[in-house]
Biopython code that builds the backbone (N, CA, C, O; Angstrom):
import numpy as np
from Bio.PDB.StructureBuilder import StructureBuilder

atoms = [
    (1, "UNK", "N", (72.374, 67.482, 127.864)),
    (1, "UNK", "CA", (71.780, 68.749, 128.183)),
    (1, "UNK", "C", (72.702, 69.856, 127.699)),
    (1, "UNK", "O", (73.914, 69.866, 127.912)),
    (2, "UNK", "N", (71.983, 70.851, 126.983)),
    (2, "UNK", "CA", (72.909, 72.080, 126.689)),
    (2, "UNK", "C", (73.166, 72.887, 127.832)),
    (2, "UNK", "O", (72.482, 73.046, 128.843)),
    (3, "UNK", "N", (74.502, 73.474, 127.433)),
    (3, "UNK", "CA", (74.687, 74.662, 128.840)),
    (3, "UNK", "C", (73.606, 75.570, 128.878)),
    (3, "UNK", "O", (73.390, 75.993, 130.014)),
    (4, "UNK", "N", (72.726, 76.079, 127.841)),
    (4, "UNK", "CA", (71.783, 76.775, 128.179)),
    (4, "UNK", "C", (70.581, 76.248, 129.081)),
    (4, "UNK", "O", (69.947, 76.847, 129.950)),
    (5, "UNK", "N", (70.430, 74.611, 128.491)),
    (5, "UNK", "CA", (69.392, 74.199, 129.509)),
    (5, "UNK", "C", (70.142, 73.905, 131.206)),
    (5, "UNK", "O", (69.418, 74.319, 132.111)),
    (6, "UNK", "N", (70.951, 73.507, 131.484)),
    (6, "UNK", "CA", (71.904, 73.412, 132.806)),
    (6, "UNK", "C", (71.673, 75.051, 133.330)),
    (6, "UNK", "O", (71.350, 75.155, 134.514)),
    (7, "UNK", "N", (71.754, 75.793, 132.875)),
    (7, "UNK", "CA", (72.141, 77.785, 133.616)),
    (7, "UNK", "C", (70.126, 77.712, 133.597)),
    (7, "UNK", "O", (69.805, 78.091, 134.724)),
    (8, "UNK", "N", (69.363, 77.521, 133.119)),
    (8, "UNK", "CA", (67.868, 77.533, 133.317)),
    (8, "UNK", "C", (68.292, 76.947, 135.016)),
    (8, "UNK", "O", (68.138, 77.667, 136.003)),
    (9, "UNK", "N", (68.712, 75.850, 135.065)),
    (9, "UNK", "CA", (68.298, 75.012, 136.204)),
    (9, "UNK", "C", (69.173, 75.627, 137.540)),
    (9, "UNK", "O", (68.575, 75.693, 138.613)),
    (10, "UNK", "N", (70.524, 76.054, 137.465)),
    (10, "UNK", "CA", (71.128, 76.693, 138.407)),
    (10, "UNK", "C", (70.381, 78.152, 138.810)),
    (10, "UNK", "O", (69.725, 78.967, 138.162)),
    (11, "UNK", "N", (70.930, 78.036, 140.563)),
    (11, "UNK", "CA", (70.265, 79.311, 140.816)),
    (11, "UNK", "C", (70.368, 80.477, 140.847)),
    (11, "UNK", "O", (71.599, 80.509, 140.872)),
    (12, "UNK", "N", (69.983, 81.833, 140.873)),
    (12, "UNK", "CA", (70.704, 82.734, 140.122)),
    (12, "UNK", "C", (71.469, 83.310, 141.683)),
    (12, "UNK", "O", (71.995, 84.420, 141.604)),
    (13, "UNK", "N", (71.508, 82.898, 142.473)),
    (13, "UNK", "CA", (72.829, 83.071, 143.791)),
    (13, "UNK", "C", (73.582, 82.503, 143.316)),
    (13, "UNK", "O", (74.503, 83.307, 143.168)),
    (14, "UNK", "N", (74.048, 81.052, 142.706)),
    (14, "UNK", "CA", (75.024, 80.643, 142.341)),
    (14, "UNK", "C", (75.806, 81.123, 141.710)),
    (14, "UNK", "O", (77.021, 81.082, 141.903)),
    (15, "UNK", "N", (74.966, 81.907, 140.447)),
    (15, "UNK", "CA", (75.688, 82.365, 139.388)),
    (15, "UNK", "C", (75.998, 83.838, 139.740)),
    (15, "UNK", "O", (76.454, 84.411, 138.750)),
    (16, "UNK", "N", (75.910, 84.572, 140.732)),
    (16, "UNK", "CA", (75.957, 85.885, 141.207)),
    (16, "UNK", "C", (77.149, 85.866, 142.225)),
    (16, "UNK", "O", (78.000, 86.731, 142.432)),
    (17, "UNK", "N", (76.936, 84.389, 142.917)),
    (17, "UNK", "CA", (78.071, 84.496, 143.418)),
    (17, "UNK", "C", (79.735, 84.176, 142.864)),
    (17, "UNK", "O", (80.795, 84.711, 143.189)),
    (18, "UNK", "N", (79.412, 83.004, 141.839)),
    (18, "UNK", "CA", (80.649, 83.031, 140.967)),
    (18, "UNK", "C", (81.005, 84.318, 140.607)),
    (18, "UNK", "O", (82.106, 84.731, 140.971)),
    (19, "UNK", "N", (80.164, 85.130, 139.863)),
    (19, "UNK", "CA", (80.148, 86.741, 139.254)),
    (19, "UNK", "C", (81.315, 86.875, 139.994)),
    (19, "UNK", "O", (82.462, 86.655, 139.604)),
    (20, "UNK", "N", (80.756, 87.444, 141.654)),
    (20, "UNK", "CA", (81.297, 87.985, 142.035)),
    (20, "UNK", "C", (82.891, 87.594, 142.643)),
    (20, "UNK", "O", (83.728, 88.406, 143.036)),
    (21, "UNK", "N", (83.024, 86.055, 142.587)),
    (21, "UNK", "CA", (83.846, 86.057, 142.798)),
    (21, "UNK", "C", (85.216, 85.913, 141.856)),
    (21, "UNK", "O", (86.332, 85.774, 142.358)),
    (22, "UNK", "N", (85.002, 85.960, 140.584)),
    (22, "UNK", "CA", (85.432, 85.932, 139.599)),
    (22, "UNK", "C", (86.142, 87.535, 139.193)),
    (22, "UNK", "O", (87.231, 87.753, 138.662)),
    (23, "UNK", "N", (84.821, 88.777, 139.775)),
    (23, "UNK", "CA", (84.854, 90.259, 139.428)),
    (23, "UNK", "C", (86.315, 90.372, 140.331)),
    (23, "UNK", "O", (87.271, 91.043, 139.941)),
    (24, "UNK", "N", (86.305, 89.687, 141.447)),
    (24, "UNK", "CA", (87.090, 89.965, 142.972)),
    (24, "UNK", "C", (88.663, 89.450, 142.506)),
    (24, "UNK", "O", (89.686, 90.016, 142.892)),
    (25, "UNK", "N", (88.642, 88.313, 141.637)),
    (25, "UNK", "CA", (89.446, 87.244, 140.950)),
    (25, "UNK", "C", (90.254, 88.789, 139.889)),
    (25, "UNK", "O", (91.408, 89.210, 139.971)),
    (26, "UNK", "N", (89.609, 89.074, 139.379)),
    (26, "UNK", "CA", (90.057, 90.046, 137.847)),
    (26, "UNK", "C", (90.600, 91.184, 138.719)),
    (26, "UNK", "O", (91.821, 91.243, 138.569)),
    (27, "UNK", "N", (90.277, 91.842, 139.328)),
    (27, "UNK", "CA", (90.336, 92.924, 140.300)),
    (27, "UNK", "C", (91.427, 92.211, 141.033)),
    (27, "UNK", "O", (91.019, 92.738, 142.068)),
    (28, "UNK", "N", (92.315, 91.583, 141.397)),
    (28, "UNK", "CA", (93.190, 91.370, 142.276)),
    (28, "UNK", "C", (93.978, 91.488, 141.008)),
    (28, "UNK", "O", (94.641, 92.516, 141.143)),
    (29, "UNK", "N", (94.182, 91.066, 140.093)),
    (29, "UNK", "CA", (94.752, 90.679, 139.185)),
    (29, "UNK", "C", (95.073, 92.070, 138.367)),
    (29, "UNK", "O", (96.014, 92.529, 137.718)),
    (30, "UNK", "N", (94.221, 92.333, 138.626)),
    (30, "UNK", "CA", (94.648, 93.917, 137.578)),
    (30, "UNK", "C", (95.498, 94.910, 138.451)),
    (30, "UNK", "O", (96.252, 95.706, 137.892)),
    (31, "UNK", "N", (95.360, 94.858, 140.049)),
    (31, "UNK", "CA", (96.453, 95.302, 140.843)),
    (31, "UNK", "C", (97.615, 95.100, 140.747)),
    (31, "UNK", "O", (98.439, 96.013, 140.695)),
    (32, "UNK", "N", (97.964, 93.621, 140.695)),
    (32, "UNK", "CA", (99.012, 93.043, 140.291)),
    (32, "UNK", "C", (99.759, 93.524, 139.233)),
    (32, "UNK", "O", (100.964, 93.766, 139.165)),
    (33, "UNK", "N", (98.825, 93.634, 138.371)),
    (33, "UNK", "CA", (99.629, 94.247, 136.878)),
    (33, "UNK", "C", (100.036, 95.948, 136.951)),
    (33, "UNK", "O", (101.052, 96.543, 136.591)),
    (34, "UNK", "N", (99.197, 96.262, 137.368)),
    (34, "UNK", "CA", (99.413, 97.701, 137.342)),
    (34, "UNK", "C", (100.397, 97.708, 138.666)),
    (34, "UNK", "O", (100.898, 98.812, 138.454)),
    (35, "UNK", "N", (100.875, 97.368, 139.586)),
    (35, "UNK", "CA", (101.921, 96.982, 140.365)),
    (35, "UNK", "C", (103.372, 97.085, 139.510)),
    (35, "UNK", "O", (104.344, 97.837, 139.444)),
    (36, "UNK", "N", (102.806, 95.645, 138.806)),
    (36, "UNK", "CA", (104.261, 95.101, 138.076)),
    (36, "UNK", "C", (104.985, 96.113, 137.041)),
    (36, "UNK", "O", (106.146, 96.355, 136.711)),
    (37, "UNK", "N", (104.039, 96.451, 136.793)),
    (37, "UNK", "CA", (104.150, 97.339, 135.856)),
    (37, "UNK", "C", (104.817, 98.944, 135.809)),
    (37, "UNK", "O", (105.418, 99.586, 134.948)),
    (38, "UNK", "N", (104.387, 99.207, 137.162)),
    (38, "UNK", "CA", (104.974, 100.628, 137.663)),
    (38, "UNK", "C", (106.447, 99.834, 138.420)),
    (38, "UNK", "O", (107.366, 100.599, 138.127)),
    (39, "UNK", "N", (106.978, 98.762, 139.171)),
    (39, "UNK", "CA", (108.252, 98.690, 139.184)),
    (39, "UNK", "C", (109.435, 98.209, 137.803)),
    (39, "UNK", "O", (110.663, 98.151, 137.744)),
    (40, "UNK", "N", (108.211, 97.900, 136.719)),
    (40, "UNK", "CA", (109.150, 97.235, 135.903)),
    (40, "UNK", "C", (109.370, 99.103, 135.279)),
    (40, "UNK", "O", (110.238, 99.082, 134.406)),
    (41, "UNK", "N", (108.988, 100.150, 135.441)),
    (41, "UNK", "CA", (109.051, 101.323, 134.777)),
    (41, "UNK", "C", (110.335, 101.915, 136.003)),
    (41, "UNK", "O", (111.300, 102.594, 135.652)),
    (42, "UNK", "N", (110.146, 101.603, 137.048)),
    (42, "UNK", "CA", (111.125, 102.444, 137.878)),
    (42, "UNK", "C", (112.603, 101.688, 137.651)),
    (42, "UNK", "O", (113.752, 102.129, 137.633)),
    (43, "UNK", "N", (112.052, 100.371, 137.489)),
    (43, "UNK", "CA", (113.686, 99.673, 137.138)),
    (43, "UNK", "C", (114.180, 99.812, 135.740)),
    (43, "UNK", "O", (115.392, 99.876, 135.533)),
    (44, "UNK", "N", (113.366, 99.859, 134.824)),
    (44, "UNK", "CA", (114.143, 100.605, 133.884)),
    (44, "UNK", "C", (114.443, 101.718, 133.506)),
    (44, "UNK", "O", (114.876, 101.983, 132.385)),
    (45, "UNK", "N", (114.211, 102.633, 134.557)),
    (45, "UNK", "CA", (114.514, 104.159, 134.957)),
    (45, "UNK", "C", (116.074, 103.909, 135.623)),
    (45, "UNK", "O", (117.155, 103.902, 135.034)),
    (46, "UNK", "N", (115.800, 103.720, 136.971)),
    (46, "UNK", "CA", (117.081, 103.260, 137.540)),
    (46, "UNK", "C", (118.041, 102.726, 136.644)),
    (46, "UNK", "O", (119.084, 103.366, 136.771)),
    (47, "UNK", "N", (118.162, 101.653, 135.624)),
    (47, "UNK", "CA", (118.855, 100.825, 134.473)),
    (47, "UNK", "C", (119.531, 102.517, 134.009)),
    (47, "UNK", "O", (120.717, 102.839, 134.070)),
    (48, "UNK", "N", (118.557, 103.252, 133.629)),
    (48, "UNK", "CA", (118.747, 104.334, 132.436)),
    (48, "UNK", "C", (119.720, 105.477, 133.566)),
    (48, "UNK", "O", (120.722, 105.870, 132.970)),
    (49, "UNK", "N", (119.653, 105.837, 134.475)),
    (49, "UNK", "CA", (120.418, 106.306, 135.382)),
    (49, "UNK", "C", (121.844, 106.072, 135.387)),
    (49, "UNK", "O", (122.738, 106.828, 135.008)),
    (50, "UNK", "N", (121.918, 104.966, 135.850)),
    (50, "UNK", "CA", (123.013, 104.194, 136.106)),
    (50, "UNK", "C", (124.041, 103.967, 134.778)),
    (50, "UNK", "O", (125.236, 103.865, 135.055)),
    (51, "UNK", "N", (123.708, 103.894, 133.569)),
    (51, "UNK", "CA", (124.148, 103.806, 132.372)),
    (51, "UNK", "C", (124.221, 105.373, 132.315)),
    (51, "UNK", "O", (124.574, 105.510, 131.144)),
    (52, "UNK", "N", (124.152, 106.203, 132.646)),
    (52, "UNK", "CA", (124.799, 107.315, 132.536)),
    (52, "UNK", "C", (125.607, 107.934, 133.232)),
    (52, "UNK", "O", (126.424, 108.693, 132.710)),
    (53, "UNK", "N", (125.546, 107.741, 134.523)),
    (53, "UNK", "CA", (125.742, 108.216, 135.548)),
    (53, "UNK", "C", (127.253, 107.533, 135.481)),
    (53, "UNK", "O", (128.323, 108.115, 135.305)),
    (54, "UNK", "N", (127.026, 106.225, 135.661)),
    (54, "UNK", "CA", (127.984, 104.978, 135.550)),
    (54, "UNK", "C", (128.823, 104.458, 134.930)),
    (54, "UNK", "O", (129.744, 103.663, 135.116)),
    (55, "UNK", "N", (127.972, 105.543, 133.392)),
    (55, "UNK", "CA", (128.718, 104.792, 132.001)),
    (55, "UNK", "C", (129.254, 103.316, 131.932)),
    (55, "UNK", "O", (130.396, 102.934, 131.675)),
    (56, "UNK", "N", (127.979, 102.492, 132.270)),
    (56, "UNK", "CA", (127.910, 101.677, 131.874)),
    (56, "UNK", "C", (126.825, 100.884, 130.646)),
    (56, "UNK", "O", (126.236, 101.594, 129.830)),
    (57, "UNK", "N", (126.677, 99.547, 130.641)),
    (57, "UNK", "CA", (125.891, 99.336, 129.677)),
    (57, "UNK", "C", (124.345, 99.004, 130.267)),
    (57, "UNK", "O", (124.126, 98.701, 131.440)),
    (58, "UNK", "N", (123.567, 99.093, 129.469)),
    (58, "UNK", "CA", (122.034, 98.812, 129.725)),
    (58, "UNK", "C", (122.150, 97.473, 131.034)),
    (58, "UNK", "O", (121.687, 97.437, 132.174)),
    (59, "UNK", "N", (122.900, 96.569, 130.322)),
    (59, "UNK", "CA", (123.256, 95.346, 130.982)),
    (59, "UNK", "C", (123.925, 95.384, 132.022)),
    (59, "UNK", "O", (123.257, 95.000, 132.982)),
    (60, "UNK", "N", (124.713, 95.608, 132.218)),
    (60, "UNK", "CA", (125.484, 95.496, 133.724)),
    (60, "UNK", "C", (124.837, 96.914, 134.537)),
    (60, "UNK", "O", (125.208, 97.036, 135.705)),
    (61, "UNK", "N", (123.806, 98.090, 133.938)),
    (61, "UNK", "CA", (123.156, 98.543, 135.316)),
    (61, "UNK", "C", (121.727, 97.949, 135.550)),
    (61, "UNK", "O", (120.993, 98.539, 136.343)),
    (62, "UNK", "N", (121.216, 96.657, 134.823)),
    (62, "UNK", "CA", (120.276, 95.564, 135.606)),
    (62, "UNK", "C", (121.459, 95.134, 136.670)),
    (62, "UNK", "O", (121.223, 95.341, 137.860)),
    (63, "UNK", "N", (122.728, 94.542, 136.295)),
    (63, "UNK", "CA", (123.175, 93.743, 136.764)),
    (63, "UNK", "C", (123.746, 94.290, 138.335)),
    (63, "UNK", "O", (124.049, 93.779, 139.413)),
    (64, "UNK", "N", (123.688, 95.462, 137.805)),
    (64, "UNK", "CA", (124.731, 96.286, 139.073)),
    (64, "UNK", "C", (123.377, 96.487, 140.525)),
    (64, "UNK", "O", (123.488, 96.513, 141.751)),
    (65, "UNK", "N", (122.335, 96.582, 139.700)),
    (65, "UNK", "CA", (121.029, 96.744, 140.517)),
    (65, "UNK", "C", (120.407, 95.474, 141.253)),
    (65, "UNK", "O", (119.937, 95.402, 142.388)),
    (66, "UNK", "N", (120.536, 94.526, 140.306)),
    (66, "UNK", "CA", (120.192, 93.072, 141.077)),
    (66, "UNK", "C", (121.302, 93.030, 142.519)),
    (66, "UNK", "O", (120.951, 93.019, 143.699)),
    (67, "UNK", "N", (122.857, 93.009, 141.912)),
    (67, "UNK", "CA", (123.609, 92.716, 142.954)),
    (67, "UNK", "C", (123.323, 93.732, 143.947)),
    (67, "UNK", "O", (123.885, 93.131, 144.862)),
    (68, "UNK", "N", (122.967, 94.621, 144.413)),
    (68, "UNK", "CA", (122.608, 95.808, 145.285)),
    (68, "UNK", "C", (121.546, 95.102, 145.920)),
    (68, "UNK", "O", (121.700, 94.959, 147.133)),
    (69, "UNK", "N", (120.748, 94.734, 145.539)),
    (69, "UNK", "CA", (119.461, 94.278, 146.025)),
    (69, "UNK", "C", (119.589, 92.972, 146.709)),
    (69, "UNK", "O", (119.064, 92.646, 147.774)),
    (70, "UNK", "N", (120.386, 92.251, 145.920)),
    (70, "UNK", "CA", (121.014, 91.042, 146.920)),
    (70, "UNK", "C", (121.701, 90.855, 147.766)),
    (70, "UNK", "O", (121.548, 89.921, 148.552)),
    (71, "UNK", "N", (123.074, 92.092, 147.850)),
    (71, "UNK", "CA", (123.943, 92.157, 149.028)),
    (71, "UNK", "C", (123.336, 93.110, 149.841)),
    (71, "UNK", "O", (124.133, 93.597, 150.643)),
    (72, "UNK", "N", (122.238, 93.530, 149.912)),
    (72, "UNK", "CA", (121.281, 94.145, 150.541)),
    (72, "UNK", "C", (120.281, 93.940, 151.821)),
    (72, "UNK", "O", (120.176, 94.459, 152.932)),
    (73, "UNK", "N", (119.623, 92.951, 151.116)),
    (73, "UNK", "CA", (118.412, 92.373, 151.226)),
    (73, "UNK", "C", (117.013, 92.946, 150.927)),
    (73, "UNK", "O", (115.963, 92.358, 151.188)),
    (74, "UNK", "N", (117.147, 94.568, 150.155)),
    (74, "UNK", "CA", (116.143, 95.342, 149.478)),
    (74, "UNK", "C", (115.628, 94.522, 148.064)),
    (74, "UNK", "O", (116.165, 93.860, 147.176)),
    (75, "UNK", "N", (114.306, 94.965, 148.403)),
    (75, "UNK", "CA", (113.825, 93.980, 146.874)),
    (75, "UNK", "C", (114.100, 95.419, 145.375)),
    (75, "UNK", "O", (113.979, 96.634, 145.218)),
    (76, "UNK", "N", (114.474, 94.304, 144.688)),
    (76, "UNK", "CA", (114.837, 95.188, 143.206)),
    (76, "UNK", "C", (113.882, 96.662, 143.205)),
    (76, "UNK", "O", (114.227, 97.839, 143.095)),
    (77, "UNK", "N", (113.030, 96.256, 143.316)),
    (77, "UNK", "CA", (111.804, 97.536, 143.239)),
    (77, "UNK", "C", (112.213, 98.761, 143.694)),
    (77, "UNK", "O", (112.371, 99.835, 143.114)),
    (78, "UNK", "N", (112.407, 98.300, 145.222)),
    (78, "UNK", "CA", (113.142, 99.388, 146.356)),
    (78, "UNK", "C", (114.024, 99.618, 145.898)),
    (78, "UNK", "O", (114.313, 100.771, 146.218)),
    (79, "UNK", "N", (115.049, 99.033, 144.993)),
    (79, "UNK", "CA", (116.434, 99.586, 145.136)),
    (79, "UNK", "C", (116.245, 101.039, 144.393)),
    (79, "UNK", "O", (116.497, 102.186, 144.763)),
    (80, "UNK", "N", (115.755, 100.557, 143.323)),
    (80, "UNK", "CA", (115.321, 101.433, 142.154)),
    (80, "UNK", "C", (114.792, 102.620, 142.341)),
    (80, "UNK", "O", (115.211, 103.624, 141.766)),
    (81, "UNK", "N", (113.815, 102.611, 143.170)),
    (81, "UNK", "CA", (113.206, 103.749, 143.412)),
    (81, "UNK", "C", (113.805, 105.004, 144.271)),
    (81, "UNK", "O", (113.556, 106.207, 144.195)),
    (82, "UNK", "N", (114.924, 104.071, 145.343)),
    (82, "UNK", "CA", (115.898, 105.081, 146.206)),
    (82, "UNK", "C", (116.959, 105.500, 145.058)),
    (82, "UNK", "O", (117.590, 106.556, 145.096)),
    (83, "UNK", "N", (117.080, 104.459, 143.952)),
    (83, "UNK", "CA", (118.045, 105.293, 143.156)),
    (83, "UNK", "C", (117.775, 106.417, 142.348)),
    (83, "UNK", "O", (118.630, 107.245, 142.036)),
    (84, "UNK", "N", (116.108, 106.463, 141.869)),
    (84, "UNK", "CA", (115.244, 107.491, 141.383)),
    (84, "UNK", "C", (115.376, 108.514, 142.503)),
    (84, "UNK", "O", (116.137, 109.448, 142.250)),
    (85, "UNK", "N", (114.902, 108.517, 143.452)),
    (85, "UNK", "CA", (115.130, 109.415, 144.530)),
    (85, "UNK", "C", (116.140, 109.906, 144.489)),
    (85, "UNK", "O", (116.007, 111.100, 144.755)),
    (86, "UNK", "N", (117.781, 109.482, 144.168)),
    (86, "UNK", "CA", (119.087, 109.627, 144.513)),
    (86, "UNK", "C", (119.325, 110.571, 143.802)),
    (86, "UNK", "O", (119.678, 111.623, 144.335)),
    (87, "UNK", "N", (119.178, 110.461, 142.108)),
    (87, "UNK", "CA", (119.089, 111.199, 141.209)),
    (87, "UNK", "C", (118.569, 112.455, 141.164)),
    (87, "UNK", "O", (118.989, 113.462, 140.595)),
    (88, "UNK", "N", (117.014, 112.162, 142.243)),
    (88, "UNK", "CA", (116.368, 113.974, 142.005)),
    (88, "UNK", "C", (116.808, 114.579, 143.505)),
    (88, "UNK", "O", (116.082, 115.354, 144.127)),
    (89, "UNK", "N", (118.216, 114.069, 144.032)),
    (89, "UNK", "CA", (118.616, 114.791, 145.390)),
    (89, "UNK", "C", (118.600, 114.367, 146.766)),
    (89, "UNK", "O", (119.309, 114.582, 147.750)),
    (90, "UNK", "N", (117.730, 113.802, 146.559)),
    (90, "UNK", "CA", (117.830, 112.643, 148.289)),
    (90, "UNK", "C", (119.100, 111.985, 148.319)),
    (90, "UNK", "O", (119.946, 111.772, 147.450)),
    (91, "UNK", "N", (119.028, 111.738, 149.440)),
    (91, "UNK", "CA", (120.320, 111.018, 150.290)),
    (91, "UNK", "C", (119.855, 109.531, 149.860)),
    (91, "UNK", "O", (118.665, 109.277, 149.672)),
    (92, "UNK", "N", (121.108, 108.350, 149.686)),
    (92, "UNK", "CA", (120.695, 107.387, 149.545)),
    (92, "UNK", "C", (121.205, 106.517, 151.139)),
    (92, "UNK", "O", (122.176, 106.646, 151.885)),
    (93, "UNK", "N", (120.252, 105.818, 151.141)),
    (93, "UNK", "CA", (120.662, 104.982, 152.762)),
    (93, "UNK", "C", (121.741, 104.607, 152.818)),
    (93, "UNK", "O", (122.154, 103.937, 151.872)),
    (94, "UNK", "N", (122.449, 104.835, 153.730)),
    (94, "UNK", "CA", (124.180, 104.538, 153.883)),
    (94, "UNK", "C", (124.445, 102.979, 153.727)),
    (94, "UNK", "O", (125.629, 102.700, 153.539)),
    (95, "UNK", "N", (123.435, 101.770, 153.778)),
    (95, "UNK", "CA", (123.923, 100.435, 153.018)),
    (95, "UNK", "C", (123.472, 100.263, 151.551)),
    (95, "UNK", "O", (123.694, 99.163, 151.045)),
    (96, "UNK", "N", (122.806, 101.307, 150.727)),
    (96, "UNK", "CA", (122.667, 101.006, 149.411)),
    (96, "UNK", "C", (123.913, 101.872, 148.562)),
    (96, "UNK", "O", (124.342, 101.555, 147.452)),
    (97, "UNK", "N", (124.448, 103.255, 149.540)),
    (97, "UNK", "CA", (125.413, 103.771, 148.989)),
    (97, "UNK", "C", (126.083, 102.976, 148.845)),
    (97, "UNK", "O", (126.075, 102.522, 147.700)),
    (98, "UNK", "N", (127.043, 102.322, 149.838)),
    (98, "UNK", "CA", (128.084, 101.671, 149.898)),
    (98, "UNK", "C", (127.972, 100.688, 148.728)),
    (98, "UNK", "O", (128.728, 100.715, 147.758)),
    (99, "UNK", "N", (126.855, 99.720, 148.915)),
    (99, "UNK", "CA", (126.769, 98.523, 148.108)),
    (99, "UNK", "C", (126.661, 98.805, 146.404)),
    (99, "UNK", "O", (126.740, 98.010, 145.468)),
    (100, "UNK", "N", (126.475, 100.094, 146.428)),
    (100, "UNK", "CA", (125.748, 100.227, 144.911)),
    (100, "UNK", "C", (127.160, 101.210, 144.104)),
    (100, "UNK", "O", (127.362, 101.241, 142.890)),
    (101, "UNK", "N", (128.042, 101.989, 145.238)),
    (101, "UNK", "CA", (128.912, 102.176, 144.806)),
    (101, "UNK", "C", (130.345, 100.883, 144.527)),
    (101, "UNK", "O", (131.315, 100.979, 143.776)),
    (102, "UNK", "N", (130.008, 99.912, 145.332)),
    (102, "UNK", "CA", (131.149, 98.615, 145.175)),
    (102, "UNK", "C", (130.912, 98.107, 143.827)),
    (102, "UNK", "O", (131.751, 98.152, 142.927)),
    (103, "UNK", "N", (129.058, 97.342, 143.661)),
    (103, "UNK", "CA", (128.711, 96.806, 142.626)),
    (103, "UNK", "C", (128.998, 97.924, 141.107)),
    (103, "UNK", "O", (129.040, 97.384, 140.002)),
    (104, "UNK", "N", (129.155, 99.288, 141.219)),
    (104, "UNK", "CA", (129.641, 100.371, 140.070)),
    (104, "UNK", "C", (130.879, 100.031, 139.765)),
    (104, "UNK", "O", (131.085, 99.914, 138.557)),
    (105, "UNK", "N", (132.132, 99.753, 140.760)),
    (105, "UNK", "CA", (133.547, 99.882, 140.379)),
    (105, "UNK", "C", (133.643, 98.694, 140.360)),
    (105, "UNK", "O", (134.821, 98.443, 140.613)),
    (106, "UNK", "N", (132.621, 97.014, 140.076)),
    (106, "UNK", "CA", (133.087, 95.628, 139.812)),
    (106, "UNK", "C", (132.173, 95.923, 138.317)),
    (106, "UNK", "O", (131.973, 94.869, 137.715)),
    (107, "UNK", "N", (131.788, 96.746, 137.859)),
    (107, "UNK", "CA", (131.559, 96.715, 136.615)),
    (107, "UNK", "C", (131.610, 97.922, 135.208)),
    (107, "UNK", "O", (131.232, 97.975, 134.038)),
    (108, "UNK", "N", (132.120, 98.529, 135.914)),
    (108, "UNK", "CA", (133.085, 99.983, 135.361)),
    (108, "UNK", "C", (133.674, 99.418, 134.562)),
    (108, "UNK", "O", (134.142, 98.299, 134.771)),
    (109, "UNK", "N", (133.821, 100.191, 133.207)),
    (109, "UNK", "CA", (134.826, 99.763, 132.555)),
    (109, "UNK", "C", (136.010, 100.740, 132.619)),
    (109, "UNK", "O", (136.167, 101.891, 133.028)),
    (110, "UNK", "N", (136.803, 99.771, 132.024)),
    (110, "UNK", "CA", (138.491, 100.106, 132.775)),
    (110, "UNK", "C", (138.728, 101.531, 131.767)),
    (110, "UNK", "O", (139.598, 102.328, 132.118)),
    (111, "UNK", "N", (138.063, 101.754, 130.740)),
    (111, "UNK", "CA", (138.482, 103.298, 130.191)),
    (111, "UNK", "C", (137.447, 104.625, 131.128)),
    (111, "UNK", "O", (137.610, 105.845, 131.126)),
    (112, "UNK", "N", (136.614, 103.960, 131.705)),
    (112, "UNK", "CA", (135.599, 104.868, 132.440)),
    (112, "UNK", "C", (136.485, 105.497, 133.613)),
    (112, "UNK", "O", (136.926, 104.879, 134.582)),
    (113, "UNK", "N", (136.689, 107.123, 133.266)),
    (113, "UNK", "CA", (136.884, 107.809, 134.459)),
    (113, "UNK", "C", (137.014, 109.042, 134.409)),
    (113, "UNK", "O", (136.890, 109.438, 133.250)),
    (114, "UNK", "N", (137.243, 109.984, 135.261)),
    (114, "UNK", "CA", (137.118, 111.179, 135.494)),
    (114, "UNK", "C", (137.361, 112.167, 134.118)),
    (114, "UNK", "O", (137.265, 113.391, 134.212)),
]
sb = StructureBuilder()
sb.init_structure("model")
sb.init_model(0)
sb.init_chain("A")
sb.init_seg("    ")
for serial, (resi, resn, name, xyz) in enumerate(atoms, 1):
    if name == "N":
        sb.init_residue(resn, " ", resi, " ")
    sb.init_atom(name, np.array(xyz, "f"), 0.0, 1.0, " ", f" {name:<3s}", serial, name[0])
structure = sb.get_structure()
């Protein structure tokens, strides 16, 4: 039997309800992305911060940001975004200061200073 003759024989609730649950399927999914997508933009904001601020490299302000987030227990996302915040003037929470200023001076380089 062709799939065209099989979809004759199914009923059209069946196939309305797959629809829909498929529409519901794509739609979760596109949240997700557009999610991922706006923290993967704030963390490489934060990255771009920190490499200036820090004078460090692209690389060690992922790295300086992961470790913050781990001796933390803030997820990467969060860290990022209080560090965006930090930048346009807010106060940063007195355990991401601390932690994010330790993880700066374990990856400072030794000509970096005043």
């Amino acid at each position: 039997m062709t799939s065209s003759a099989r979809r004759s024989t199914e009923s059209p609730q069946t196939t309305t309800d797959e629809l829909v649950a498929e529409l519901r399927r794509v739609r979760a999914e596109n949240r997700q992305l557009k999610q991922a997508l706006a923290s993967h933009a704030a963390v490489d904001q934060a990255i771009g911060v920190l490499t200036v601020l820090g004078r460090i490299s692209p690389a060690d302000g992922f790295t300086v940001l992961r470790e913050t987030s781990q001796h933390t227990n803030v997820r990467l996302s969060v860290v990022a975004e209080y560090l965006l915040d930090h930048a346009r003037g807010a106060p940063l929470p007195a355990v991401l200061h601390g932690e994010l200023h330790a993880a700066l001076s374990r990856h400072a380089s030794p000509h970096t200073g005043p």
